[in-house]
N, C-alpha and C positions, 0 to 999 in steps of 0.2 A: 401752475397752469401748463397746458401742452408745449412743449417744449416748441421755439420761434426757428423756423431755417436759417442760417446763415447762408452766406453766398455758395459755402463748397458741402450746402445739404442740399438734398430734393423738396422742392413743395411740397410735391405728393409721396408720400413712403407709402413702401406695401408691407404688410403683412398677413396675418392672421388672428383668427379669433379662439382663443383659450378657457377651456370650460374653468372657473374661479373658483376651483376650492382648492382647501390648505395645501395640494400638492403641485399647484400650479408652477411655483419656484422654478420644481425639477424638472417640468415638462418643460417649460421654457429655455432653461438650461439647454435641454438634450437638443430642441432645434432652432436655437439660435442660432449654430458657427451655417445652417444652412444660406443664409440673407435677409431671413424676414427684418425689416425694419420697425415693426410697432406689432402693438399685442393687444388686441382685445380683450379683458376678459369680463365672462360674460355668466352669471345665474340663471337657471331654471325656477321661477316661480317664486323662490326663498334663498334670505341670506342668512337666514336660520344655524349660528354654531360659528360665525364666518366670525374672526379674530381681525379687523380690518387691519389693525397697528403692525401685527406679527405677519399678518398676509404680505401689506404695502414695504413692512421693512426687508423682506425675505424676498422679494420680486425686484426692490430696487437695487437689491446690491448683487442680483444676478445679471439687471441692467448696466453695474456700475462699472465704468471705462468701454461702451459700448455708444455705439449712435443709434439704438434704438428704443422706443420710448413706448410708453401706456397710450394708446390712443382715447380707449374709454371703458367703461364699466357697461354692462348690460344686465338688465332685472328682465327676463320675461315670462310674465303672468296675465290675470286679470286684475287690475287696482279699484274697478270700479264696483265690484262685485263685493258681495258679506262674507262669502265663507268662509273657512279658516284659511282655508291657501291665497285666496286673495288679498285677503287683511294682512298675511305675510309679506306678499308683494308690495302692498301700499307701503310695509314697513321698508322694507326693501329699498325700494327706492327714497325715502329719505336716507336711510344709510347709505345707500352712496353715494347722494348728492353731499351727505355730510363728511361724506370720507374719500372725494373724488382725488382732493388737493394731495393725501397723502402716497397718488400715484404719479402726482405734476401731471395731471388729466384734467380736460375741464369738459368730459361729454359723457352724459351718462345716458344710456336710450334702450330702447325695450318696445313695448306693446300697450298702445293705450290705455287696452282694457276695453268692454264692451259691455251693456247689457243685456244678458246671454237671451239668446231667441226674440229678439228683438229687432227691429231696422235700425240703419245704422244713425238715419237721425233721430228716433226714441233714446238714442245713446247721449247722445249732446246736452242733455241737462243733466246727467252725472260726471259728464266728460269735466263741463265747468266748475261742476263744484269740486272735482278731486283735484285738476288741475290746474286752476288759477293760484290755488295757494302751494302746488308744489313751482309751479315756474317762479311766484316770488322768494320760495326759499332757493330755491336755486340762483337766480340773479343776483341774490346778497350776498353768493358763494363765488362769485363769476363761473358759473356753470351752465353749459347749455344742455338741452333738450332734444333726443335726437329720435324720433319715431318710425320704426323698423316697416316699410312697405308688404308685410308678408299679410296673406289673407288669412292663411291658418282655416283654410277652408272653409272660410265665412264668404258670404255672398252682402250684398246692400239690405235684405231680405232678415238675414239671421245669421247668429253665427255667435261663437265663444270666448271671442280672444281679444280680437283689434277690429277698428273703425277704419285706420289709417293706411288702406289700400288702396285706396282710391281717390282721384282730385277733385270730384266733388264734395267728398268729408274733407279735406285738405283743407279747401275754402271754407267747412262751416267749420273747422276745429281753428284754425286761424283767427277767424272772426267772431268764434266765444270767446277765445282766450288770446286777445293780440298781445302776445309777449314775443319781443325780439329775439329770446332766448332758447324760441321753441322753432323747430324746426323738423329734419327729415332724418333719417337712415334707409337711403334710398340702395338698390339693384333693381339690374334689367328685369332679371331672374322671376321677377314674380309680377312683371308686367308682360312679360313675352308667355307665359304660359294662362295669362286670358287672352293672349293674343292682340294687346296691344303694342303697337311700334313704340320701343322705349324710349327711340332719339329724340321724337318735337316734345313728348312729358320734360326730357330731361332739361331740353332747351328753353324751357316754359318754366321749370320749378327749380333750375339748377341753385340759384339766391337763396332757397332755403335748405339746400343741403349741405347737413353739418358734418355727416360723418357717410361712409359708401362699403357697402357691402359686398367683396369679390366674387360673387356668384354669377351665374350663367345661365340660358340655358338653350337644349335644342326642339323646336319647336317641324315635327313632322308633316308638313301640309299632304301630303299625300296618305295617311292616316286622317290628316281632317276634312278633306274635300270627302274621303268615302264613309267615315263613321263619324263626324262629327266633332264635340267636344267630350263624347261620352264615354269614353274608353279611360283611361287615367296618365298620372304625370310620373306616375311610379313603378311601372314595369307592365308587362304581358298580362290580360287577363281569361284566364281559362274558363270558359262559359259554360255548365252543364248541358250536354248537348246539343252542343254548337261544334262544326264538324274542325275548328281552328282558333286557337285565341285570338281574342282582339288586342292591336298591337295600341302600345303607349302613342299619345298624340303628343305628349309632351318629356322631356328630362330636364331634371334640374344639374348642369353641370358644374365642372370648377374652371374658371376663364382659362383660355387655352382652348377647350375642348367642346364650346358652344358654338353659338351663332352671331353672337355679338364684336364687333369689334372694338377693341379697349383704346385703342389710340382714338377714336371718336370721342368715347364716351370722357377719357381725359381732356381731348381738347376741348369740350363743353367745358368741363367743370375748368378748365384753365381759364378759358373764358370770362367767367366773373371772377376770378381770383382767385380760387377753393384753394388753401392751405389746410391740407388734413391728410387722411389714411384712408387706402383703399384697405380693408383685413378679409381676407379670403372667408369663407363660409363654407367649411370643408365637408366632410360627410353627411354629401348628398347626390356626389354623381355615382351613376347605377356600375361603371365601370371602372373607374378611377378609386376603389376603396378598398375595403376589408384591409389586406398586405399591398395595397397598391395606396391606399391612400398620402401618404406623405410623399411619395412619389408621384403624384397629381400634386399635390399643396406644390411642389419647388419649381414642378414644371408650370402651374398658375403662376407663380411668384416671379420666375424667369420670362414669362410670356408680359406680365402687366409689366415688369421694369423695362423692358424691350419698350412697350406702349411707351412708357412716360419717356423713357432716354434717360440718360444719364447726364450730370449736369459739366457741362462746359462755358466756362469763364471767358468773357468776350475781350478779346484784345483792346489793351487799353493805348 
C-alpha cells in the first residue's frame, strides 16, 4: 500500500502525473533529481499491451533509494458503455485494481464513465451496476477509488465521459454505491472554469478526497461580465466576420500561475487529516508548455512545496 510518513516525511508530497506506458521508467528517471515526490501514472482509455510485472519492476527500482513513491494508477475512459474502447477500460480498471499493490499504491481513479447523451442521473443505474462490484473487488485489495472531477465537456444534460463533476451526482453516486472506498480525485481547476468557488465545495467534500490533482486555473471575469460563458477555456476565438476575436473566459493553468491559492486549499485537506499527493496535471496551461512545459511542472512543484512547508520537528 502507499507508502505511511514518518516524522522527517511530508503528509502531503507533490508531484506529478506520468502518462503509463512501457517507457514510463525512463521518463521518470530523467525528472526525478528535479523534486517531484510521487508519480501518478496514468492510461488513456486502455491497458491494452501494458506488461504490469515488467512495468511495476522497472519503475520501482528507478524509485529504489529514493523518497518518492507511486501515488496511484489512472484508467480514463468510459466503463459504463459497450464499445470496444470502453469494455477495454472496464478491463482496465480491474487490472489495476489487480495490480495496484505491485506499485505499494493503493488509489486507482479515472472517470466514471457515463451513459453517452444521456442525463446525468439516467446514468446512475449503470453507474451501480458496473461499480458496486468493482469497489468490492477493490476493498478485498485494500484499494480505494478515486473519481477525477473533470466534466470532459459534459454538462448534467449529456455528455460522453463522467458523471462525477458535480455534487449533486456526488451524493447520488455515494448513495448507489456506499462504499468507504470510493471517493474523489478532486482540483479547483474544473470547478473554477464553471465558475464555481472551489474553497466551501472543498470544505464540504474534503472527507472524501483521496487523491488531488495539481491544476489550476484563471478564471477572466472581465471576459465574463461582457461575453458571458460563451467564448471558451482554450484560447482566442476568431469569429468569421467579427471585426476581433473573442477572448477565452477561462485557462486551465499549472498552480503557480492561476488563481487559486494552494496554501488554502492544503490547509483544508490538512484539516481532516488528508495523507496523500498533490500530482500536478501538466499540459494544459496555454503558456507554460510546448519547450516551456517542464519549466512550469518545477515552478508548480516549487510553488505547492512552499504551500505545504517543509517539515520541522518540534522540540522535545
Amino acid at each position: 500500500m502507499s507508502k505511511t510518513p514518518t516524522a522527517l516525511e511530508p503528509d502531503i508530497r507533490i508531484g506529478t502525473l506520468v502518462n503509463a506506458g512501457m517507457k514510463s521508467p525512463e521518463y521518470i528517471q530523467q525528472i526525478l533529481p528535479h523534486g517531484f515526490e510521487s508519480f501518478s501514472l496514468t492510461f488513456w482509455q486502455t491497458c491494452e499491451g501494458v506488461n504490469f510485472k515488467k512495468l511495476a519492476k522497472e519503475v520501482n527500482a528507478v524509485l529504489e533509494g529514493t523518497d518518492a513513491v507511486i501515488s496511484s494508477l489512472g484508467v480514463f475512459g468510459n466503463p459504463l458503455e459497450s464499445e470496444a474502447k470502453d469494455k477495454e477500460t472496464l478491463k482496465g480498471w480491474r487490472q489495476c485494481i489487480d495490480n495496484a499493490h505491485l506499485f505499494n499504491c493503493d488509489i486507482v481513479a479515472g472517470f466514471t464513465g457515463r451513459v453517452r447523451g444521456k442525463r446525468i442521473d439516467e446514468s446512475m443505474k449503470a453507474f451501480k451496476r458496473i461499480w458496486t462490484p468493482l469497489a468490492k473487488r477493490a476493498a478485498g485489495k485494500g484499494v480505494r477509488i478515486a473519481f477525477e472531477n473533470c466534466d470532459m465537456g459534459g454538462t448534467w444534460q449529456t455528455g460522453d465521459w463522467n458523471i462525477a463533476h458535480n455534487p449533486t451526482a456526488w451524493e447520488m453516486m455515494f448513495d448507489a454505491v456506499p462504499a468507504d472506498n470510493m471517493g474523489l480525485e478532486w482540483e479547483p481547476c474544473h470547478q473554477m472554469v464553471s465558475l464555481i468557488d472551489p474553497m466551501p465545495q472543498l470544505r464540504e467534500w474534503a472527507p472524501k478526497i483521496f487523491h488531488v490533482h495539481g491544476k489550476d486555473a484563471s478564471v477572466h471575469w472581465d471576459v465574463v461580465r461582457k461575453y458571458g460563458v460563451h467564448s471558451s477555456m482554450h484560447g482566442d476565438i476568431a469569429l468569421p466576420g467579427a471585426s476581433q476575436s473573442v477572448p477565452a473566459f477561462a485557462y486551465h493553468r499549472t498552480p503557480g500561475f492561476g488563481d487559486s491559492n494552494w496554501a488554502d486549499i492544503i490547509t483544508e485537506l490538512r484539516r481532516v487529516n488528508f495523507n496523500g499527493c498533490i500530482d500536478i496535471e501538466g499540459w494544459h496551461d496555454p503558456v507554460m508548455n510546448g519547450k516551456l512545459e517542464m519549466s512550469g511542472q518545477v515552478r508548480g512543484l516549487n510553488y505547492l512545496k512552499s504551500c505545504r512547508g517543509d517539515f520541522v520537528p518540534n522540540p522535545v
